[in-house]
PyMOL CGO cylinders between C-alpha atoms (Angstrom):
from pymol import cmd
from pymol.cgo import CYLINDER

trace = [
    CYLINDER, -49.18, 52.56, -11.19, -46.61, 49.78, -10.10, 0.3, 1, 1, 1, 1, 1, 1,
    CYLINDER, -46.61, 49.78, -10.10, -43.04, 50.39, -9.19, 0.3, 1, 1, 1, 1, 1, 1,
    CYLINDER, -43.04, 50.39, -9.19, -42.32, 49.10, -12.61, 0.3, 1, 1, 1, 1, 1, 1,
    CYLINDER, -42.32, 49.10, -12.61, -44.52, 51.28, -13.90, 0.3, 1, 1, 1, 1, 1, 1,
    CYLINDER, -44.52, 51.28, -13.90, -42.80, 54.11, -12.80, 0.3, 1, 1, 1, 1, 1, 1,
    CYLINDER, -42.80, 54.11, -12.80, -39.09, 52.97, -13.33, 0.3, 1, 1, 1, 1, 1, 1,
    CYLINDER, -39.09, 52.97, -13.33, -40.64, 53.05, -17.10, 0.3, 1, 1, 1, 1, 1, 1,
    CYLINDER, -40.64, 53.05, -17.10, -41.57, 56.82, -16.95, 0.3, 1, 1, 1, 1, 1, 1,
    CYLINDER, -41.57, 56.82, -16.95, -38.01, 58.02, -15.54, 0.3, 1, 1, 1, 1, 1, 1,
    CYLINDER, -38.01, 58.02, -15.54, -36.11, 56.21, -17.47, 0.3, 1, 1, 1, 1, 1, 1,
    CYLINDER, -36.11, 56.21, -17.47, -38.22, 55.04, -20.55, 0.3, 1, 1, 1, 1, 1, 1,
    CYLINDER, -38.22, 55.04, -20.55, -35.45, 56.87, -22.94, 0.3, 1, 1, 1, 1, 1, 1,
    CYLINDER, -35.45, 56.87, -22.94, -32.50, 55.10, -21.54, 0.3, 1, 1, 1, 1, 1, 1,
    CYLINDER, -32.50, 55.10, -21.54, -34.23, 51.95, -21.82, 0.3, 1, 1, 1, 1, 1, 1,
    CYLINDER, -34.23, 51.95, -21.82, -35.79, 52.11, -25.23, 0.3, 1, 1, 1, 1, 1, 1,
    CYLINDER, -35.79, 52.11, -25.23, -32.50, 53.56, -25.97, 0.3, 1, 1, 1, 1, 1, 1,
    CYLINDER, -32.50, 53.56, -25.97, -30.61, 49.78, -24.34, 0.3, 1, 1, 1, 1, 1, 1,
    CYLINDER, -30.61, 49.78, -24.34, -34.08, 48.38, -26.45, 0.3, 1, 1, 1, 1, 1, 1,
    CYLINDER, -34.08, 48.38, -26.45, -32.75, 49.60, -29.74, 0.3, 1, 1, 1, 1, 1, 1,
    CYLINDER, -32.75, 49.60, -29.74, -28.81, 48.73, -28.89, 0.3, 1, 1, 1, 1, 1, 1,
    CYLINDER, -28.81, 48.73, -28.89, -30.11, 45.27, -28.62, 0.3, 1, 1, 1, 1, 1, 1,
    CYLINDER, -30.11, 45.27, -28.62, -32.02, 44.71, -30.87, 0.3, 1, 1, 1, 1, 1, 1,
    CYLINDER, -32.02, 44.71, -30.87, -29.93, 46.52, -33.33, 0.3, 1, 1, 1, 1, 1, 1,
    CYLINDER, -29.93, 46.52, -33.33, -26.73, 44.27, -32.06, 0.3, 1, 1, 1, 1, 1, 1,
    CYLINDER, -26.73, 44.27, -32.06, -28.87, 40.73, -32.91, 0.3, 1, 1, 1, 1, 1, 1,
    CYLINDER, -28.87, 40.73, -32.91, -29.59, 42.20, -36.22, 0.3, 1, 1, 1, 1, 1, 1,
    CYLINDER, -29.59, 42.20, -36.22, -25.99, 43.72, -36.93, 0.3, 1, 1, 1, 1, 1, 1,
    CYLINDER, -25.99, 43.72, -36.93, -24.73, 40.42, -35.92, 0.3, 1, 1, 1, 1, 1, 1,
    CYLINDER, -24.73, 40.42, -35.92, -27.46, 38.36, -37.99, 0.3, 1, 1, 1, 1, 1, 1,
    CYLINDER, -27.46, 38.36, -37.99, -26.86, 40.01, -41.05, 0.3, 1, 1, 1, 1, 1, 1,
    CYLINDER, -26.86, 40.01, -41.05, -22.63, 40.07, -41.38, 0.3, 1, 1, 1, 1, 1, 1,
    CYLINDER, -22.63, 40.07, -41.38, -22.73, 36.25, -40.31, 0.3, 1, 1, 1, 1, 1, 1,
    CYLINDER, -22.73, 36.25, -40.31, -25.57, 36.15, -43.36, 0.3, 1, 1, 1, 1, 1, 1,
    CYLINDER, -25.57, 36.15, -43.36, -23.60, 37.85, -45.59, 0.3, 1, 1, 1, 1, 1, 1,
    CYLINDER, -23.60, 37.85, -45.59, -20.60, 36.44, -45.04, 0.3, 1, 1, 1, 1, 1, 1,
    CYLINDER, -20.60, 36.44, -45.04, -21.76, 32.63, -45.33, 0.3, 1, 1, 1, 1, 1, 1,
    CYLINDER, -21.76, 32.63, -45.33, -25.28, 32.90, -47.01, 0.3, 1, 1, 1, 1, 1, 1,
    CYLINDER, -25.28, 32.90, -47.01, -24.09, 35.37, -49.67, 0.3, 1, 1, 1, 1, 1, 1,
    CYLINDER, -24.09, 35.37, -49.67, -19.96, 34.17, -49.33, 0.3, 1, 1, 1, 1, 1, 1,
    CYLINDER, -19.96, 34.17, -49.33, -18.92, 38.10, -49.22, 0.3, 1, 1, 1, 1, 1, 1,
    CYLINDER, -18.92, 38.10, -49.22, -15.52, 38.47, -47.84, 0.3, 1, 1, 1, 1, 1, 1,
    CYLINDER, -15.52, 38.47, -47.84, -15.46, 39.00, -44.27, 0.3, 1, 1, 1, 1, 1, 1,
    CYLINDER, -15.46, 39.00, -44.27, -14.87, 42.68, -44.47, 0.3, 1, 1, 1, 1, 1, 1,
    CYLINDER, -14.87, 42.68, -44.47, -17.24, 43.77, -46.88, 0.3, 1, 1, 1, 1, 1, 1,
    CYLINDER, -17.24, 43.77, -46.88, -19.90, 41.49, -45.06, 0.3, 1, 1, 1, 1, 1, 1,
    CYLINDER, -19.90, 41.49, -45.06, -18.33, 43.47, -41.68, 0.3, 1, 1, 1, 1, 1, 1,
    CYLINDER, -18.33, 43.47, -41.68, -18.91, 46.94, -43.33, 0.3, 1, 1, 1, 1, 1, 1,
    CYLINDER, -18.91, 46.94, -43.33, -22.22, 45.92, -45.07, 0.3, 1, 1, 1, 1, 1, 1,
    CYLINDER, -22.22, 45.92, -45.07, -23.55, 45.47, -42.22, 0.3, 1, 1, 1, 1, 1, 1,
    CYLINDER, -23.55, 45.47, -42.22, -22.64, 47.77, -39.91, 0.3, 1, 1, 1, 1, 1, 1,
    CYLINDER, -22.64, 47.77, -39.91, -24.15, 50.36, -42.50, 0.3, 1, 1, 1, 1, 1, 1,
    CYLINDER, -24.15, 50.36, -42.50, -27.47, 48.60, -42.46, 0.3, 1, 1, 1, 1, 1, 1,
    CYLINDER, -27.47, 48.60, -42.46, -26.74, 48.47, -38.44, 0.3, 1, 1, 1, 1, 1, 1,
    CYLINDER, -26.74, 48.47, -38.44, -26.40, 52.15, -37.96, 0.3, 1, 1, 1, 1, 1, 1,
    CYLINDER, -26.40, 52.15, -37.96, -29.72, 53.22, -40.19, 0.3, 1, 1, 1, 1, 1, 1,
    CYLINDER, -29.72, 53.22, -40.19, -31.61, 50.76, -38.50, 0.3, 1, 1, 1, 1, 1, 1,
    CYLINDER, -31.61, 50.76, -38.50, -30.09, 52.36, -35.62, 0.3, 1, 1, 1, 1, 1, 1,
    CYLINDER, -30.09, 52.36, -35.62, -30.73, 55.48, -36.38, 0.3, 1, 1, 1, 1, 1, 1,
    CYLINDER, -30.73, 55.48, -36.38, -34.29, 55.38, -37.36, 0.3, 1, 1, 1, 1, 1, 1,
    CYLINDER, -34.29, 55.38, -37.36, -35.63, 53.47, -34.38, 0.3, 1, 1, 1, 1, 1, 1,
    CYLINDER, -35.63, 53.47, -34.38, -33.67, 56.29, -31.97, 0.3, 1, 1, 1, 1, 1, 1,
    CYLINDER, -33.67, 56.29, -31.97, -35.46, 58.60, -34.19, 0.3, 1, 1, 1, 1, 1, 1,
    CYLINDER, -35.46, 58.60, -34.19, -38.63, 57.91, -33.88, 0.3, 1, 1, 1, 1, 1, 1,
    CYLINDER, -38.63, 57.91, -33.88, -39.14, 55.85, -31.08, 0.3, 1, 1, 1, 1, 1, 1,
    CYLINDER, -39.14, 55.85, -31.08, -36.34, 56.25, -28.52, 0.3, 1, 1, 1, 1, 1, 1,
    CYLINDER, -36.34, 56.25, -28.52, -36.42, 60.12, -29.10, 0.3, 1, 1, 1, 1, 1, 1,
    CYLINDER, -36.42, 60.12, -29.10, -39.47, 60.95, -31.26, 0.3, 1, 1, 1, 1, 1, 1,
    CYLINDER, -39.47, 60.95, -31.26, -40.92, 62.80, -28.91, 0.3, 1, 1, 1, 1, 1, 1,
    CYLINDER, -40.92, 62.80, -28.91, -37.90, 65.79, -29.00, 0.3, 1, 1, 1, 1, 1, 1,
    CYLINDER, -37.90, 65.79, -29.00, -38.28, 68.13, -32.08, 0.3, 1, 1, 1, 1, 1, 1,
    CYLINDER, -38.28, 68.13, -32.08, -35.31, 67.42, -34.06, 0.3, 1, 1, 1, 1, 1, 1,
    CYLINDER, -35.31, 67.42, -34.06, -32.75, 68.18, -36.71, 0.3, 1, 1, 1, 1, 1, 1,
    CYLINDER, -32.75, 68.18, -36.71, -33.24, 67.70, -39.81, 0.3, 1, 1, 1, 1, 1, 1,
    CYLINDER, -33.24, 67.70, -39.81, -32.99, 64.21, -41.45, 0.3, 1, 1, 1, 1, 1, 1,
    CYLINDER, -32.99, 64.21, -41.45, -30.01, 64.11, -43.27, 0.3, 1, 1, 1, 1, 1, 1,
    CYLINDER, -30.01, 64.11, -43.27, -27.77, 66.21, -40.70, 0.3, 1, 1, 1, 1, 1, 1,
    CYLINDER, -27.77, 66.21, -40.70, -29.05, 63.81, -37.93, 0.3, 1, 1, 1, 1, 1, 1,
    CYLINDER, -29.05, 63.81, -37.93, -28.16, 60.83, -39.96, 0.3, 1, 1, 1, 1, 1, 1,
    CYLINDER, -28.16, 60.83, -39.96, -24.27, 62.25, -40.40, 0.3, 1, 1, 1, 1, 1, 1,
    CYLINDER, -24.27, 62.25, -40.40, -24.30, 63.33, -36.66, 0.3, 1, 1, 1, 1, 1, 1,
    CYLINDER, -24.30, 63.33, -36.66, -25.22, 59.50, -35.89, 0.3, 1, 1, 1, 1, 1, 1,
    CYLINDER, -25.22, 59.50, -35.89, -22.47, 58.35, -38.36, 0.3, 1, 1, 1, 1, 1, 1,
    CYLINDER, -22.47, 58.35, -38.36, -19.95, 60.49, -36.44, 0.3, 1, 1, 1, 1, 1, 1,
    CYLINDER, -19.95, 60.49, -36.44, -20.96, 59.30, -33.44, 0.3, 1, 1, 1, 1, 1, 1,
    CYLINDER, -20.96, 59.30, -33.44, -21.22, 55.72, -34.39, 0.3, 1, 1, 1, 1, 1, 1,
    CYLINDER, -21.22, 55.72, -34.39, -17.89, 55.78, -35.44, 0.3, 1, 1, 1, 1, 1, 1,
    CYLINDER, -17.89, 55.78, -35.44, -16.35, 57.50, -32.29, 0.3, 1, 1, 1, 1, 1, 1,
    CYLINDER, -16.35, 57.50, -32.29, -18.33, 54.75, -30.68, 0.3, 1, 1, 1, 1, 1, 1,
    CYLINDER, -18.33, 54.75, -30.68, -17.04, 52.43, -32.85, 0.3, 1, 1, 1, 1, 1, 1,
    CYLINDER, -17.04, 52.43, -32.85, -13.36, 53.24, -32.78, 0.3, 1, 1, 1, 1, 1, 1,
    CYLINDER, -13.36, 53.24, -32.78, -13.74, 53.74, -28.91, 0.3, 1, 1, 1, 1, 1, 1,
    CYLINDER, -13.74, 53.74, -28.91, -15.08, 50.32, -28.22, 0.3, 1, 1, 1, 1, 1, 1,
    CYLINDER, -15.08, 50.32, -28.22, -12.37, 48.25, -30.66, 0.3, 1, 1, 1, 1, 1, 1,
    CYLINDER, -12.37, 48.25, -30.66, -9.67, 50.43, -28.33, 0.3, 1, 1, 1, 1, 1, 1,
    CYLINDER, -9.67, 50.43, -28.33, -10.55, 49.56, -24.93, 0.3, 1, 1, 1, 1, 1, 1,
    CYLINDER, -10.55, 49.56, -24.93, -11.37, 45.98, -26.40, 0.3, 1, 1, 1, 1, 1, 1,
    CYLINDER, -11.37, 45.98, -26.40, -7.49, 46.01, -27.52, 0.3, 1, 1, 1, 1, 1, 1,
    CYLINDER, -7.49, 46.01, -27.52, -5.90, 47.28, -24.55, 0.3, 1, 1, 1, 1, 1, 1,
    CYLINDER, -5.90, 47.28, -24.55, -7.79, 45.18, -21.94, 0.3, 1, 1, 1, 1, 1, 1,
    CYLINDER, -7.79, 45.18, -21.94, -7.06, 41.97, -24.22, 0.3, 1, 1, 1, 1, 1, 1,
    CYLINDER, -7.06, 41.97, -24.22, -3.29, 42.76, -24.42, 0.3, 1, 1, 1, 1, 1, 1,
    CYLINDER, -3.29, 42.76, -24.42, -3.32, 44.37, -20.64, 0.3, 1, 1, 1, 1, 1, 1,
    CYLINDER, -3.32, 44.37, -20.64, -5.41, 41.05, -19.11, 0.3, 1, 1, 1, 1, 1, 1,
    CYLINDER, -5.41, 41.05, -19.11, -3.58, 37.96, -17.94, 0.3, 1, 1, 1, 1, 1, 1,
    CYLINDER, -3.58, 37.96, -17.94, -4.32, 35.23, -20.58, 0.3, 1, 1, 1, 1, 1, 1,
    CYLINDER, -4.32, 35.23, -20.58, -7.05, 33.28, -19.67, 0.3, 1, 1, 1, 1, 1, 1,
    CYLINDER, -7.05, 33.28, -19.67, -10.43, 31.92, -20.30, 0.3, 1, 1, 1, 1, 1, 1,
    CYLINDER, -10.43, 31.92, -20.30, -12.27, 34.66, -19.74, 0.3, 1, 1, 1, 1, 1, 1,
    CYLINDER, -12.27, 34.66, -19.74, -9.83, 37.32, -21.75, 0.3, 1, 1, 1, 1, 1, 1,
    CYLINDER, -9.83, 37.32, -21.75, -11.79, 37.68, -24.69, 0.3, 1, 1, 1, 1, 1, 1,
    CYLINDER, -11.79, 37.68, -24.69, -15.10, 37.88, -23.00, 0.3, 1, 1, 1, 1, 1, 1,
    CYLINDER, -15.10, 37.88, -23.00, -14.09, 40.54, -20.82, 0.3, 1, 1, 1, 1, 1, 1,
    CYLINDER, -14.09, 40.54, -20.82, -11.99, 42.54, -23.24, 0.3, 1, 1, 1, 1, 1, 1,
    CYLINDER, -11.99, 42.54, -23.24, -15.02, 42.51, -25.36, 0.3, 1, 1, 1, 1, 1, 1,
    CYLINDER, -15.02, 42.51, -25.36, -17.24, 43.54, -22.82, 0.3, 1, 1, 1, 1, 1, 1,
    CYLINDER, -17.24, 43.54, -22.82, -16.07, 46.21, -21.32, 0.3, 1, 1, 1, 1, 1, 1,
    CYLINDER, -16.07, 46.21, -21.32, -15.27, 47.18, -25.70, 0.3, 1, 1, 1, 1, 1, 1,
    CYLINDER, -15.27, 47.18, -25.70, -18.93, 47.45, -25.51, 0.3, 1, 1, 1, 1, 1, 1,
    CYLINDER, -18.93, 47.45, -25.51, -19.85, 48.79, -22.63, 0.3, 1, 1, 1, 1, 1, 1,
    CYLINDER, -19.85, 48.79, -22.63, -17.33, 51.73, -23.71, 0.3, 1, 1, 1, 1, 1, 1,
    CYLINDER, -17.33, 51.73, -23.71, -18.62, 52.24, -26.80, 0.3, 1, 1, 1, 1, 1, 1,
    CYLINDER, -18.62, 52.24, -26.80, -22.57, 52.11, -25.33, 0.3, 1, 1, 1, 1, 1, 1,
    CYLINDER, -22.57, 52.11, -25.33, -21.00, 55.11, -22.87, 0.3, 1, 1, 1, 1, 1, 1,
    CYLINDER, -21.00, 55.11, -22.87, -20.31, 57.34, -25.91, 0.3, 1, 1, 1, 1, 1, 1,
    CYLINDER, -20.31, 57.34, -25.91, -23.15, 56.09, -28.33, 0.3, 1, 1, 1, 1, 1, 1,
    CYLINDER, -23.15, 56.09, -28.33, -25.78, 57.24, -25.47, 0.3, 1, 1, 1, 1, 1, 1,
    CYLINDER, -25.78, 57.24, -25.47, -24.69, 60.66, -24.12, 0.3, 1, 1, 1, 1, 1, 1,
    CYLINDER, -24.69, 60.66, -24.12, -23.88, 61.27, -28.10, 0.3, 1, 1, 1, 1, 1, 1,
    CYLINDER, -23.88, 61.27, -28.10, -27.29, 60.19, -28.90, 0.3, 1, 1, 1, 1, 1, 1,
    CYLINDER, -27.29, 60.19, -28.90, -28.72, 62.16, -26.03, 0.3, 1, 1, 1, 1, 1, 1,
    CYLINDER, -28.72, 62.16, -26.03, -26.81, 65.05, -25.95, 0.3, 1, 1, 1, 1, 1, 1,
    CYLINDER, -26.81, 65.05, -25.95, -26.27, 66.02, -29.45, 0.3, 1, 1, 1, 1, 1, 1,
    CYLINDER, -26.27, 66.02, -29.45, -28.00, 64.00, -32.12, 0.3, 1, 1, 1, 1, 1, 1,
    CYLINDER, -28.00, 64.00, -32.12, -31.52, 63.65, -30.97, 0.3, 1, 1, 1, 1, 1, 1,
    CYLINDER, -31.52, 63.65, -30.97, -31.26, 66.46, -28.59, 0.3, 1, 1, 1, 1, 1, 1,
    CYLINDER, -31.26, 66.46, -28.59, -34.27, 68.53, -28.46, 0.3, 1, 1, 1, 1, 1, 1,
    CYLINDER, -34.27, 68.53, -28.46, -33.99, 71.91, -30.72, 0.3, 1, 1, 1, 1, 1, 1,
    CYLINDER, -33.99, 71.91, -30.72, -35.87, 75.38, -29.86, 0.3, 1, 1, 1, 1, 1, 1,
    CYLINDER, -35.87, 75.38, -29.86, -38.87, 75.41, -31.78, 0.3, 1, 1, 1, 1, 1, 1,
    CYLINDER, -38.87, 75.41, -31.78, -39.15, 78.06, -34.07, 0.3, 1, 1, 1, 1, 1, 1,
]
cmd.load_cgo(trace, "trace")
């Protein structure tokens, strides 16, 4: 087995984990801007439509493919723990996104910074919450 090979094995969770984020974050985005001009919702109920589409699609590829392999939680417990988490997450990364766009010099790269390190925050929180607590592997019984 090559090196990448192995990088794969130790850290196969935290990347299908970044996998999921992704993908998730095309989809999340692909389905507001959808809603919003396809289907001419207002821009906060397109916003809110599809974050909630976002976070079960979220949720059931972490599930079952980022963590299948743990013996989990029960369904509908899991899916609230991922809503409370997602929203911690959520909250978290729209905070730091504030502060470094009102703490940052003005300039060209303000808004692109400030909304990177948003979501690099809210990644932070959204992994060790995944990893820690919602999908984190129960005694078996």
């Amino acid at each position: 087995m090559g090196a990448l090979g192995h990088l794969w094995l130790k850290h196969r969770q935290a990347l299908r984990f970044l996998a999921v984020g992704g993908a998730v974050f095309v989809f999340d985005a692909a389905l507001f801007y959808g809603l919003q001009i396809g289907f001419e919702l207002s821009l906060m109920l397109a916003r809110c439509s599809a974050f909630v589409c976002a976070l079960i699609v979220s949720w059931l590829a972490n599930r079952y493919w980022t963590f299948g392999e743990r013996k989990q939680v029960p369904k509908a417990r899991q899916l609230l723990m991922s809503v409370a988490v997602s929203t911690l997450a959520a909250l978290v990364n729209l905070s730091v996104f504030y502060l470094c766009s009102t703490a940052l010099i003005s300039g060209p790269l303000n808004a692109l910074i400030s909304f990177s390190l948003g979501i690099l925050a809210g990644l932070i929180i959204n992994w060790f919450g995944a990893n820690r607590w919602i999908y984190r592997a129960v005694a078996l019984e």
